[in-house]
ZAVOVEX-852478 format. One record per residue (C-alpha): residue number from 1; x, y, z. Coordinates in pm, whole numbers, plus 50000, padded with zeros to 5 digits. Layout:
N
BAGU,NUM,X,Y,Z
...
This chain:
651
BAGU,1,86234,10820,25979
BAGU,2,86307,10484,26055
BAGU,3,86526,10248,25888
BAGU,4,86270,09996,25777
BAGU,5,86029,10298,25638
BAGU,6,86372,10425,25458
BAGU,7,86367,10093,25290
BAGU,8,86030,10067,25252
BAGU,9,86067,10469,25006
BAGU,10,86357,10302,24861
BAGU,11,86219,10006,24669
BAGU,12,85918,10186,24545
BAGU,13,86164,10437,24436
BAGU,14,86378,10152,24231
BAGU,15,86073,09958,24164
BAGU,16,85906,10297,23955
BAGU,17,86222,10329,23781
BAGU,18,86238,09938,23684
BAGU,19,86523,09834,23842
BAGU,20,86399,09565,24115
BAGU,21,86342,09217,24027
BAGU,22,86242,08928,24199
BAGU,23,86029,09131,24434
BAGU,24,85735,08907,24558
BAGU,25,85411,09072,24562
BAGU,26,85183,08805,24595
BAGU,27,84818,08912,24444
BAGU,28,84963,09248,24449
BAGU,29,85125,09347,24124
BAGU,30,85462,09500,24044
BAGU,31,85445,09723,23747
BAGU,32,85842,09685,23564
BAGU,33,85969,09805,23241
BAGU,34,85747,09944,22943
BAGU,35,85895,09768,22618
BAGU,36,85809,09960,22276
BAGU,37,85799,09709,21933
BAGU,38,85907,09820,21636
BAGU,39,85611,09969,21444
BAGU,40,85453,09827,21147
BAGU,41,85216,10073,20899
BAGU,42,84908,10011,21088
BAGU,43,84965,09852,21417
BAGU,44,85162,09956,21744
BAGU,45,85282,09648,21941
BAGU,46,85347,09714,22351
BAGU,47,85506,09481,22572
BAGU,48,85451,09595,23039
BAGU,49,85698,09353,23206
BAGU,50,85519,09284,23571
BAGU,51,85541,09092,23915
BAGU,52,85338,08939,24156
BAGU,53,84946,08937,24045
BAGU,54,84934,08559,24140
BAGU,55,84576,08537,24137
BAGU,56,84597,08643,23748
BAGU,57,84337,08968,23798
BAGU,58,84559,09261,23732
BAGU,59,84485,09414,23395
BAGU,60,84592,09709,23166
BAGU,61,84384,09954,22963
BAGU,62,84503,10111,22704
BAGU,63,84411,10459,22477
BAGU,64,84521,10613,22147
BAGU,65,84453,10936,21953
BAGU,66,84626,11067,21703
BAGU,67,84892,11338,21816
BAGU,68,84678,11654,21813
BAGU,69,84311,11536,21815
BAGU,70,84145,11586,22176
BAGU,71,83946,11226,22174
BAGU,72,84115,10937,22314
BAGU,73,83983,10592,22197
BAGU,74,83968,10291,22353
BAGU,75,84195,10005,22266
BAGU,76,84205,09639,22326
BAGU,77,84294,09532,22677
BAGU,78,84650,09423,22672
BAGU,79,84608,09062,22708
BAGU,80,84798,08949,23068
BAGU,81,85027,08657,23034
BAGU,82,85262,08456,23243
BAGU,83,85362,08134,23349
BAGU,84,85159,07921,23110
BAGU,85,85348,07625,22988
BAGU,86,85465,07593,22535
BAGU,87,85561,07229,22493
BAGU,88,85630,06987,22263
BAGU,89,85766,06658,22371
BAGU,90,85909,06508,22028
BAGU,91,86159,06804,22002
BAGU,92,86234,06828,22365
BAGU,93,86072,07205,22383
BAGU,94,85962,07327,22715
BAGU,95,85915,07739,22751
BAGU,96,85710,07909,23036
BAGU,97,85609,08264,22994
BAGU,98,85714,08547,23172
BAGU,99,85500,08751,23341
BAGU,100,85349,09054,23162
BAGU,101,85114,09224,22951
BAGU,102,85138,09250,22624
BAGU,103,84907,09315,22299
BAGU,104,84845,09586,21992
BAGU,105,84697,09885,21854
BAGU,106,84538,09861,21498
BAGU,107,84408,10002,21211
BAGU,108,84610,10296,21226
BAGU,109,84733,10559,20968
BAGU,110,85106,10517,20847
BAGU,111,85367,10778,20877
BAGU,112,85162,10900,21148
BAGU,113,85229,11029,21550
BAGU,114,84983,10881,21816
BAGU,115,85013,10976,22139
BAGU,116,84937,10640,22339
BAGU,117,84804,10604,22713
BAGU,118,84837,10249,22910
BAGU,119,84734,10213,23290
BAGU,120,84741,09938,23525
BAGU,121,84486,09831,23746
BAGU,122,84464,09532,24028
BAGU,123,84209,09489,24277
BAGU,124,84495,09458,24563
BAGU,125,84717,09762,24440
BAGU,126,84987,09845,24236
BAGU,127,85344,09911,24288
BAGU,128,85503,10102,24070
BAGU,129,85424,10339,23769
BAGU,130,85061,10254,23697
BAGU,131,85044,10493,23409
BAGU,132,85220,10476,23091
BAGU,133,85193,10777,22791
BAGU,134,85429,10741,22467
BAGU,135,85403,10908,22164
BAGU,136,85470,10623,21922
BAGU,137,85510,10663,21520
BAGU,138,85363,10385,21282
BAGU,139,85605,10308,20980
BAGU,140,85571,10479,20631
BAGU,141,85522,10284,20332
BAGU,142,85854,10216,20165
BAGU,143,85975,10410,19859
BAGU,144,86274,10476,19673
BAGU,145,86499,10772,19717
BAGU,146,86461,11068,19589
BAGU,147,86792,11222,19391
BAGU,148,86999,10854,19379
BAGU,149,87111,10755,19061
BAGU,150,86938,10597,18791
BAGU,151,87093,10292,18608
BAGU,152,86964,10093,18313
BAGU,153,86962,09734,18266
BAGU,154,86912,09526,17940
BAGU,155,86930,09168,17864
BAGU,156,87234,08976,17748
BAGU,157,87189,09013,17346
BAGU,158,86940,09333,17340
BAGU,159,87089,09532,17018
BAGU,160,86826,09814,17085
BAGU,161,86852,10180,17191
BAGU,162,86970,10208,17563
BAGU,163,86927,10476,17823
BAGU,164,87255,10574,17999
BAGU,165,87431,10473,18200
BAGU,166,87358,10142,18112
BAGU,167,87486,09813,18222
BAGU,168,87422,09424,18064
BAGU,169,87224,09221,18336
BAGU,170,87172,09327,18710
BAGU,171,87477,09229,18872
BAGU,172,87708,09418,18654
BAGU,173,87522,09764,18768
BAGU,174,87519,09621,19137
BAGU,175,87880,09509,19131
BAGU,176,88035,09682,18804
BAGU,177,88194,09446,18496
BAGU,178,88334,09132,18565
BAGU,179,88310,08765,18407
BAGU,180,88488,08439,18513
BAGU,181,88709,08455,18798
BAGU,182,88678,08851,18769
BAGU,183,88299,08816,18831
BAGU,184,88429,08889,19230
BAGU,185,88627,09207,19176
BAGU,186,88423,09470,19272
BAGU,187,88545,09824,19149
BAGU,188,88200,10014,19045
BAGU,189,87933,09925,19318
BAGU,190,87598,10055,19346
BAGU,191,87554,10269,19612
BAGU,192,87226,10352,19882
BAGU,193,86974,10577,19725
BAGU,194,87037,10387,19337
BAGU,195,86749,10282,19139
BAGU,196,86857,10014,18900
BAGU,197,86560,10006,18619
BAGU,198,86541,09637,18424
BAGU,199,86411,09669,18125
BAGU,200,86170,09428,17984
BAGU,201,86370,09081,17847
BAGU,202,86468,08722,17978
BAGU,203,86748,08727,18211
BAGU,204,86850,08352,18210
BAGU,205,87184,08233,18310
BAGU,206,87387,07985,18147
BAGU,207,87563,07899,18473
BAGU,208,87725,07610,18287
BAGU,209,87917,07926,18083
BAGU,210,88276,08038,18267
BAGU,211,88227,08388,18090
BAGU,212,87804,08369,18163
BAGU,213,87707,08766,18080
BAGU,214,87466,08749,18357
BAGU,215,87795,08704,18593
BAGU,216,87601,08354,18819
BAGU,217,87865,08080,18714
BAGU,218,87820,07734,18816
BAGU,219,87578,07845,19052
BAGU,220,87315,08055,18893
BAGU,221,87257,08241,19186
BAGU,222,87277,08622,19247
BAGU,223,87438,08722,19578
BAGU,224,87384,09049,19708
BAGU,225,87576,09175,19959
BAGU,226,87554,09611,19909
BAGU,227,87345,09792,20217
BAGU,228,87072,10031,20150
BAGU,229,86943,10220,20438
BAGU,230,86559,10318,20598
BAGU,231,86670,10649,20386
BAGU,232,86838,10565,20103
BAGU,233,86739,10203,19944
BAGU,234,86887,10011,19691
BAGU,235,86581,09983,19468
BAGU,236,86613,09735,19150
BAGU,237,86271,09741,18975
BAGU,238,86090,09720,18638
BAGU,239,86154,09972,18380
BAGU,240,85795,09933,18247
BAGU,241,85852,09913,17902
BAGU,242,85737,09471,17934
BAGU,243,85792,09167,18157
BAGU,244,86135,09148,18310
BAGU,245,86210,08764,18367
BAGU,246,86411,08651,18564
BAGU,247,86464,08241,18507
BAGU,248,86650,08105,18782
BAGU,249,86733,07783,18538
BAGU,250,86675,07544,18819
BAGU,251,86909,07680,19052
BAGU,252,86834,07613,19429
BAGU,253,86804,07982,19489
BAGU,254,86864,08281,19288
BAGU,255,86780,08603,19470
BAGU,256,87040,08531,19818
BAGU,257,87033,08866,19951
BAGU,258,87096,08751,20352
BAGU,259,87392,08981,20378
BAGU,260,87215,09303,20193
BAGU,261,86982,09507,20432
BAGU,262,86718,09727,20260
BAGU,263,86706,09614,19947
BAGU,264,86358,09641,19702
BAGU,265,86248,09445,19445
BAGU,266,85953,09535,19230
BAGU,267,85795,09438,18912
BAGU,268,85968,09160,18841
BAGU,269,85906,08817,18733
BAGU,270,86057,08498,18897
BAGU,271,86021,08165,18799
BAGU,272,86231,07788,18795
BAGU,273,86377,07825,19107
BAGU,274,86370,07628,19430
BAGU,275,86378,07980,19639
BAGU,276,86330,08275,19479
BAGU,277,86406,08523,19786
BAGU,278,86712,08355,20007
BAGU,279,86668,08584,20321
BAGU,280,86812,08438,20623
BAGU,281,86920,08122,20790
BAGU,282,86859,08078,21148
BAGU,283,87195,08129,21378
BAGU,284,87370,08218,21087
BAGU,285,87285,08565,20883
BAGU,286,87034,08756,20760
BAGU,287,86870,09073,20656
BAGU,288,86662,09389,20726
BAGU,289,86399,09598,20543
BAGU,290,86357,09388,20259
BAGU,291,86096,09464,20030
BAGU,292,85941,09242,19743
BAGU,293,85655,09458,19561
BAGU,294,85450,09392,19285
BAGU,295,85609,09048,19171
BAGU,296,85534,08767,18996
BAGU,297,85686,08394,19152
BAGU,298,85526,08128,18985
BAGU,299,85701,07768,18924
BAGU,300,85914,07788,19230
BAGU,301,85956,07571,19557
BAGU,302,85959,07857,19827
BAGU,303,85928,08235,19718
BAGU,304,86054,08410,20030
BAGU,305,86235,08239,20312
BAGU,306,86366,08407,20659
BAGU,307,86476,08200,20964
BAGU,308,86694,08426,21137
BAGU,309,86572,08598,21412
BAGU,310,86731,08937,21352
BAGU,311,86574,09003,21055
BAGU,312,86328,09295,21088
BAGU,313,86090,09564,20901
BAGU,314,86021,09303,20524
BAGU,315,85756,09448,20297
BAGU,316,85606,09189,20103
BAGU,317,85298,09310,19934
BAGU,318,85069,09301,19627
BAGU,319,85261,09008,19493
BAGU,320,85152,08681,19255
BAGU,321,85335,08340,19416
BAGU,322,85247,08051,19224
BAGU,323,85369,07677,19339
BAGU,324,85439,07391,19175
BAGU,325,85168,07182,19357
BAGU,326,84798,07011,19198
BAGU,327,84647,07252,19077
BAGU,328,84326,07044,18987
BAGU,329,84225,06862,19313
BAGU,330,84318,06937,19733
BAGU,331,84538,06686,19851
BAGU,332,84682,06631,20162
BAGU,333,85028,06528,20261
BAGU,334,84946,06247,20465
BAGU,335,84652,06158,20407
BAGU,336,84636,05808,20214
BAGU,337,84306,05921,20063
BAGU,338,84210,05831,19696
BAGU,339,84477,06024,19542
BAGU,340,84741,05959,19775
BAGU,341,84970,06143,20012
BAGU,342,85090,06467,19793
BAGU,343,85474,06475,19756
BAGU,344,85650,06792,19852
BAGU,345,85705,07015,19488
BAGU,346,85662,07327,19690
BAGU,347,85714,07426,20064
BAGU,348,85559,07747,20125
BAGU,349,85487,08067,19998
BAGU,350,85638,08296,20259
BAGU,351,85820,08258,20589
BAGU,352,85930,08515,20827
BAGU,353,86089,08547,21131
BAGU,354,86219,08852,21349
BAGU,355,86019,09185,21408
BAGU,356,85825,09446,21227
BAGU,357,85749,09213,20938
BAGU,358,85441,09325,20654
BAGU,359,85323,09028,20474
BAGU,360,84962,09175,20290
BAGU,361,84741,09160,19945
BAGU,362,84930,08823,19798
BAGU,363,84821,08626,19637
BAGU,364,84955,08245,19701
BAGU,365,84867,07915,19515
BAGU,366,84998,07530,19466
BAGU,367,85224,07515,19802
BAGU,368,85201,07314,20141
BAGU,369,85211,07611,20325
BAGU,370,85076,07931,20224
BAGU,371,85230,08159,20477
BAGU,372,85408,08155,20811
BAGU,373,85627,08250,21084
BAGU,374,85928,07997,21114
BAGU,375,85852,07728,21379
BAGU,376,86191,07865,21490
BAGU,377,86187,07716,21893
BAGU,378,86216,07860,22254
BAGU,379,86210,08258,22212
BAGU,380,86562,08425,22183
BAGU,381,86661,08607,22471
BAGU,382,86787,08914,22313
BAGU,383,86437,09164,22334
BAGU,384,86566,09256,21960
BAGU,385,86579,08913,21867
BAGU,386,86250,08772,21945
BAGU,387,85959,08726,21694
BAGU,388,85697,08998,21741
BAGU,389,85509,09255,21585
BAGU,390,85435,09055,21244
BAGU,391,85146,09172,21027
BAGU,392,84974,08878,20793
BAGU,393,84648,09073,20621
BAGU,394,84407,09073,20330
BAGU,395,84612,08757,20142
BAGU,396,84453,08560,19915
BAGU,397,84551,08173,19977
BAGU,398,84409,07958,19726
BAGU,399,84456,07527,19733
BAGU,400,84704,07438,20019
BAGU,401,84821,07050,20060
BAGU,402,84884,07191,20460
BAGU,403,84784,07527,20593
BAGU,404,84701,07848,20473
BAGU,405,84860,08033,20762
BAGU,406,85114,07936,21090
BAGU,407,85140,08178,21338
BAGU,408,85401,07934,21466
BAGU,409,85694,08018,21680
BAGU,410,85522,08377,21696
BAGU,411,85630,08532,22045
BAGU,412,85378,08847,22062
BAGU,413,85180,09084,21857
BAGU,414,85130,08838,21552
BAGU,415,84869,08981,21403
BAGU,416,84653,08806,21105
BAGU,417,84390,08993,21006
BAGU,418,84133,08989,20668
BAGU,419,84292,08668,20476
BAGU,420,84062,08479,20261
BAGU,421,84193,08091,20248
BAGU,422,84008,07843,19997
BAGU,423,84091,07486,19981
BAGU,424,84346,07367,20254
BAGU,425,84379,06999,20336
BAGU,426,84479,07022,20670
BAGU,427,84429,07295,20906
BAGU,428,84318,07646,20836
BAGU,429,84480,07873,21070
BAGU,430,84760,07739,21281
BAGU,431,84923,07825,21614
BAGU,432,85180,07567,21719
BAGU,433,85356,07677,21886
BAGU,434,85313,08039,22003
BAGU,435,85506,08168,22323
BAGU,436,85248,08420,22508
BAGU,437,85104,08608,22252
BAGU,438,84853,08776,22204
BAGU,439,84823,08640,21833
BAGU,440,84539,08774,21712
BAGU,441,84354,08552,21454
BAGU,442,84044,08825,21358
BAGU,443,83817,08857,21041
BAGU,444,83946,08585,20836
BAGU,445,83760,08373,20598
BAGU,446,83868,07990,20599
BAGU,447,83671,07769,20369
BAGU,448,83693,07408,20297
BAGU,449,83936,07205,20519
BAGU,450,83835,06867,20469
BAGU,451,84102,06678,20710
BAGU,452,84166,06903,21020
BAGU,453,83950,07180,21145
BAGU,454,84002,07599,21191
BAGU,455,84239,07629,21370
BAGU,456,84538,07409,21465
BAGU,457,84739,07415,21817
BAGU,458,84813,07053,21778
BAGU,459,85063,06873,22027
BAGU,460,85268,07223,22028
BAGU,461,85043,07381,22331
BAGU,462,85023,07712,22257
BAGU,463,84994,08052,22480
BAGU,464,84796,08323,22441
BAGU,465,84577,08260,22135
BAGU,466,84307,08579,22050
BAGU,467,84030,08461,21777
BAGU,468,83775,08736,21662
BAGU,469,83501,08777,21424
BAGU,470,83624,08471,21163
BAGU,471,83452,08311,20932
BAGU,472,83520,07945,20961
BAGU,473,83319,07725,20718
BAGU,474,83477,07373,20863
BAGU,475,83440,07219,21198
BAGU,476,83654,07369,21526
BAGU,477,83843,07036,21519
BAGU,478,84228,07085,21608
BAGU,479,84248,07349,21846
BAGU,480,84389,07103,22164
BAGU,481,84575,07237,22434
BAGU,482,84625,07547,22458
BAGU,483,84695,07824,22709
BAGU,484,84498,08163,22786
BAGU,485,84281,08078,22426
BAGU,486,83985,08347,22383
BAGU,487,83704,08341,22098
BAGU,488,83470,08581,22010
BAGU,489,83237,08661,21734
BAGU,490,83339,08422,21548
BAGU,491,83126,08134,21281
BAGU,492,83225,07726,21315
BAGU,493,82983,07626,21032
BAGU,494,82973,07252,21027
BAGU,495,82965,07064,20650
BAGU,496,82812,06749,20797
BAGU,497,83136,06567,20845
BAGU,498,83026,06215,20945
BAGU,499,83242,06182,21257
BAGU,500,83360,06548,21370
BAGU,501,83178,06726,21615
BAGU,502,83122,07130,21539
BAGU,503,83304,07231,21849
BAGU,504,83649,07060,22033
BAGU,505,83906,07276,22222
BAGU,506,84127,07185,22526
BAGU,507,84289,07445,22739
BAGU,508,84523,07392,23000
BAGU,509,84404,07712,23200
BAGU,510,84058,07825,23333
BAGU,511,84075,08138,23223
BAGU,512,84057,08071,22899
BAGU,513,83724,08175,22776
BAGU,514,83478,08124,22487
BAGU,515,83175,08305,22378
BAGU,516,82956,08542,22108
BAGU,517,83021,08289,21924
BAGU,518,82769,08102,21635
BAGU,519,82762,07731,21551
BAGU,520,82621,07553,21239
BAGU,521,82612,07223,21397
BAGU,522,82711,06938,21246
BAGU,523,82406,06650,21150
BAGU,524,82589,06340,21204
BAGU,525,82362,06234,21529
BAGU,526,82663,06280,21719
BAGU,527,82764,06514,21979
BAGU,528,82884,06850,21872
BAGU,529,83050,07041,22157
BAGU,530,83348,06979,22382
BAGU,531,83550,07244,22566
BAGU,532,83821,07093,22862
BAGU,533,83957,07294,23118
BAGU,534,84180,07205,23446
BAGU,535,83948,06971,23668
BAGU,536,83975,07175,23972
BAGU,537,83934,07498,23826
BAGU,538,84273,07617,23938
BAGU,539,84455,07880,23730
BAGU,540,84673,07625,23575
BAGU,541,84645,07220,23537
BAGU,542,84918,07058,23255
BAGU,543,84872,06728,23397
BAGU,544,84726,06511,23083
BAGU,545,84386,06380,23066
BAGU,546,84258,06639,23428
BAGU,547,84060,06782,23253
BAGU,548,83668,06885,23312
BAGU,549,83441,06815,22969
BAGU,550,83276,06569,22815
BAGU,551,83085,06599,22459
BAGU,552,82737,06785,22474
BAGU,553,82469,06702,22185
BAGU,554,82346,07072,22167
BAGU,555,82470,07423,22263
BAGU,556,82200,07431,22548
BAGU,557,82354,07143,22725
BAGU,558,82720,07248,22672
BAGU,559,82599,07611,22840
BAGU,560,82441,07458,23143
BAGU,561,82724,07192,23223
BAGU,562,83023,07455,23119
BAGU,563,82899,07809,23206
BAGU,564,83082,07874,22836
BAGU,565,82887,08046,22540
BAGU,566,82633,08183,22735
BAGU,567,82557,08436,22447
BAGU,568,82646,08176,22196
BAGU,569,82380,08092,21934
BAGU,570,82287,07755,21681
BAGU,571,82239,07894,21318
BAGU,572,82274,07738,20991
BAGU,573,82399,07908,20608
BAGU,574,82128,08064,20553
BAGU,575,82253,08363,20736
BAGU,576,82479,08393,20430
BAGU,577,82359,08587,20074
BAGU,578,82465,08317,19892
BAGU,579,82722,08049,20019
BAGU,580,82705,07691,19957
BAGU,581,82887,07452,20194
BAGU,582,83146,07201,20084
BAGU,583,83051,06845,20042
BAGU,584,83243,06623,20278
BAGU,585,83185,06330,20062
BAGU,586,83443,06511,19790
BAGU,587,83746,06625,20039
BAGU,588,83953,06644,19697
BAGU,589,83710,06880,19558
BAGU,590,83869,07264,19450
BAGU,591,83613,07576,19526
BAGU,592,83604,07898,19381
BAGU,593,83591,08225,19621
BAGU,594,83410,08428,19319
BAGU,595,83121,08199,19336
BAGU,596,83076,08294,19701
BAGU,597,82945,08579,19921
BAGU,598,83041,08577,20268
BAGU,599,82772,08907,20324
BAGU,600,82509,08769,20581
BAGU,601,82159,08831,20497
BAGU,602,81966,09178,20677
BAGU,603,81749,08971,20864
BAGU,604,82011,08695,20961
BAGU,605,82049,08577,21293
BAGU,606,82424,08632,21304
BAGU,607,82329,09004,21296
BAGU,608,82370,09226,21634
BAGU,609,82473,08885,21796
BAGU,610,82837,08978,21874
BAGU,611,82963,09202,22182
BAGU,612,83165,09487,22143
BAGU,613,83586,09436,22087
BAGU,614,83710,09843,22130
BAGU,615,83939,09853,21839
BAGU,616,83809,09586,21698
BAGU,617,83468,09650,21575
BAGU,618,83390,09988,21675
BAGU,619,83252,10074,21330
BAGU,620,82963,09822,21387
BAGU,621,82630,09924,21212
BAGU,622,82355,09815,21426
BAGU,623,82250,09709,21806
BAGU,624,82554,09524,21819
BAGU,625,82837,09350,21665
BAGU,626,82800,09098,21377
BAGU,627,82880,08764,21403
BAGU,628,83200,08642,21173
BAGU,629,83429,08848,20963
BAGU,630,83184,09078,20763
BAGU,631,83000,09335,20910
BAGU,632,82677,09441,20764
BAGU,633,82668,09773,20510
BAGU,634,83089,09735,20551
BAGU,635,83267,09723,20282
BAGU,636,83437,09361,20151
BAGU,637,83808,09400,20181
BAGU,638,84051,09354,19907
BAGU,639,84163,09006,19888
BAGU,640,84549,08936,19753
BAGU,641,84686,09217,19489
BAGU,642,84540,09572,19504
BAGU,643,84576,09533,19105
BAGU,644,84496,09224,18865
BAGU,645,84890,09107,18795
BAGU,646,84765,08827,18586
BAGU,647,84552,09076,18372
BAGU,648,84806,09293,18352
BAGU,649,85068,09034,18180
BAGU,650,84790,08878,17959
BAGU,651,84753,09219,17796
């Protein structure tokens, strides 16, 4: 054996094991190291680090069964990424991607093994492993302990019976007795695996009290520091014998639990706060496996905030958060409209950043933001560090002065899925920026967003943008340049803005792609359809204003000039059962979801007009896929609590 065929054995030999890099390959590819997320309850997120594959044609296939069944099925394509350019002059943000694969597995059962296959495939060969097989477990719902101990809480002032052992407000049975300067001498702590049980009262501090019972002077706020673990939680919840209030008394924050890891909250009510749930601060500290359950936030500024990019595994779910914004007319924040810009009385809802994040079934009124990823910058380098694998489904966002949701800073594997927004004076969905993806953007509804369009990349330039089977009823106005952007099956259903057209997107690469899709054009006489791409066709163009487009008047003309939406149709709302469009002479106007039905009609021409999304849409009922986010004879998800909360306290 010669030496160069020695050398030739030993690089494939170090490549298969992943321990080359910086090989050139050309349009060859180099398959690298297989990168596992951390799981959420129903999605798996994969990350296949590659080289070479310059002409951008490699791809990856992937497979699932559970672990046992003899049927494989047929995933999403991981989406192939690499080298497109995230930028935003103002804040002096430049990011290119990395090469690689990356994308998700959903609708899976939780608590549950899956064995899951993943091969790669390029027309001129593949170095490496081009086979991957896991068996990867999706999380289990969070619960408390069994066998920890239980501990009572009452209400400064409650003179009734009490179960034992039994403690005056919650930080005396987290930390043990202590007032005044002895509020920070710590002798009986809780411990992981405790249930601490409030029962029903107000618990508001007099932080203006040296001696307050509640043990917050000066500051009002509870700090909580004590570690649960996965196993063994600290769980402080309702006792259910009535409302437990907590009434923050206008401090700035009152739940600051950055330094306590696995730590639930149920039940509960917060309210006069600034931030009810103080998570993390970016660069500085924060916390892991937080759960907020079954809560009540109303008259608060932010109810959950997380900037810090360790964070991982929060469970916030089936929860009421209520803002201080109008709640009588949609206003936006800078728009100089008849009512004014809107000042800022709340923030946002929720905010997240890190891995393995479950945001689903809240409901969120009255903020500027409903809920988001932090716009935290350039990804972290640490793998453990960056923001991926973040679930955002079935919320119910009612009357936004911004955005229902940002998938901003998002690095892969957001996922936002079945989220009903209503009312939103901005932008529906937003992606500015996110690094790569894939962020999937698939079955939402978004309905009446009188200033901005569906979706938002703005001057951020996002990568790797996946939108399936939503629902938009406002024009496709604000998605500009962005990077490796895909839309299928998805409904722009114009309100007869007078100036918008239905359709406007700018990509910096040609292989972004658009079609399936179904337009409601707008009647303004104007033309409705504009899609730019890199003048010369080349993989990737950023140079400003190189771009091939103009505006077409009708779908025909944009087909014919752009090769785009070749299965695209026109259609108008009466595909729906029974939905009414906004009127975009009353931008301020407030609609009401229960007066609507998003079902389309048996007969409609969004019906068998969609093409098949493995994964996806397998479940469809006829020929083909249905157009927008509700199939027909499927059921309608579960929008925002899986219980009526405000019932529930008005009996």
């Amino acid at each position: 054996m010669n030496l160069s065929h020695r050398w030739k054995i030993n690089v494939l030999v170090l490549i298969s094991c992943g321990l080359v890099g910086h090989v050139s390959a050309g349009d060859s590819v180099i398959a690298g190291s297989l990168t596992i997320e951390p799981p959420t309850l129903h999605c798996l997120g994969l990350e296949w680090e590659i080289q070479g594959d310059d002409n951008h044609n490699a791809a990856v296939s992937v497979s699932y069964r559970k672990k046992g069944d003899a049927v494989w099925r047929e995933a999403l394509p991981l989406l192939r990424i690499g080298q497109e350019k995230v930028w935003r002059s103002r804040e002096l943000l430049e990011h290119w991607t990395p090469p690689m694969f990356a994308g998700s597995i959903f609708d899976l059962d939780p608590d549950t093994e899956y064995e899951c296959r993943l091969e790669m495939s390029d027309p001129e060969g593949v170095q490496g492993n081009t086979r991957q097989q896991r068996v990867l477990r999706t999380r289990a719902v969070p619960q408390a302990a069994a066998g920890g101990r239980l501990l009572h809480v009452y209400p400064p002032g409650y003179r009734g019976p009490r179960q034992e052992p039994s403690f005056t407000g919650l930080k005396e049975a987290y930390y043990g007795p202590g007032r005044g300067d002895w509020s920070v001498v710590r002798e009986r702590k809780v411990q992981p695996g405790d249930i601490i049980e409030v029962h029903a009262g107000l618990y508001k501090a007099d932080y203006s009290n040296y001696v307050d019972p509640l043990q917050t002077p000066f500051h009002g706020t509870y700090v909580l520091t004590i570690d649960g673990t996965p196993e063994q939680p600290i769980v402080i919840r309702a006792a259910g014998d009535g409302e437990v209030i907590f009434d923050g008394h206008g401090a700035y924050r009152l739940f600051d639990v950055m330094a306590a890891d696995y730590n639930y909250f149920e039940g509960i009510t917060v309210r006069n706060t600034d931030i009810a749930f103080y998570t993390g601060i970016k660069d500085v500290l924060g916390c892991s496996g937080l759960v907020v359950r079954n809560c009540r936030l109303e008259d608060v500024g932010i109810g959950v905030m997380n900037e810090y990019a360790g964070s991982k595994n929060f469970y916030i779910a089936d929860n009421v958060l209520i803002g201080r914004d109008d709640t009588f007319r949609l206003n936006g924040w800078s728009n100089p409209g008849r009512y004014g810009p809107s000042p800022l009385k709340s923030y946002y809802g929720i905010k997240v950043y890190g891995q393995g994040h479950v945001i689903c079934h809240n409901y969120v009124a009255f903020f500027h933001d409903g809920i988001c990823v932090s716009t935290h910058g350039s990804p972290e380098e640490i793998q453990d560090h960056k923001s991926v694998a973040i679930d955002i489904y079935n919320n119910d966002i009612f009357l936004m002065v911004d955005d229902f949701i940002e998938a901003d800073g998002g690095t892969h594997n957001i996922r936002v899925m079945r989220n009903r927004g209503f009312n939103a004076a901005h932008y529906g969905l937003s992606a500015q920026p996110v690094f790569g993806g894939p962020a999937y953007f698939i079955r939402n509804l978004v309905y009446h967003v009188p200033l901005g369009g569906a979706l938002k990349f703005g001057g951020a330039n996002p990568a790797g943008v996946l939108a399936y089977h939503n629902t938009f009823i406002v024009e496709n106005n604000g998605a500009l340049g962005g990077s490796n952007v895909h839309f299928r099956n998805n409904l722009f259903m114009g309100t007869d803005h007078p100036d918008k057209p239905i359709l406007r997107c700018q990509t910096h690469t040609s292989y972004s792609s658009i079609d399936y899709n179904g337009y409601r054009p707008n009647r303004n006489g104007r033309p409705q359809y504009q899609w730019l791409e890199p003048a010369d066709r080349a993989l990737r163009n950023y140079t400003p204003g190189n771009s091939k487009g103009e505006f077409f008047l009708t779908l025909a003309e944009f087909q014919e000039a752009t090769g785009h939406e070749q299965h695209g149709r026109e259609l108008d709302f009466d595909i729906f059962r029974d939905l009414q469009p906004p009127d975009p002479s009353r931008p301020h106007a407030v609609y009401r979801s229960e007066s609507m039905d998003f079902r389309l009609q048996e007969d409609a021409a969004a019906v068998d007009a969609g093409v098949r999304l493995p994964n996806i849409n397998d479940r469809f009922s006829g020929k083909a896929p249905d157009l927008g986010a509700m199939e027909s004879g499927a059921e309608v998800p579960v929008y925002g609590p899986r219980f009526d909360l405000m019932a529930e306290k008005r009996r």
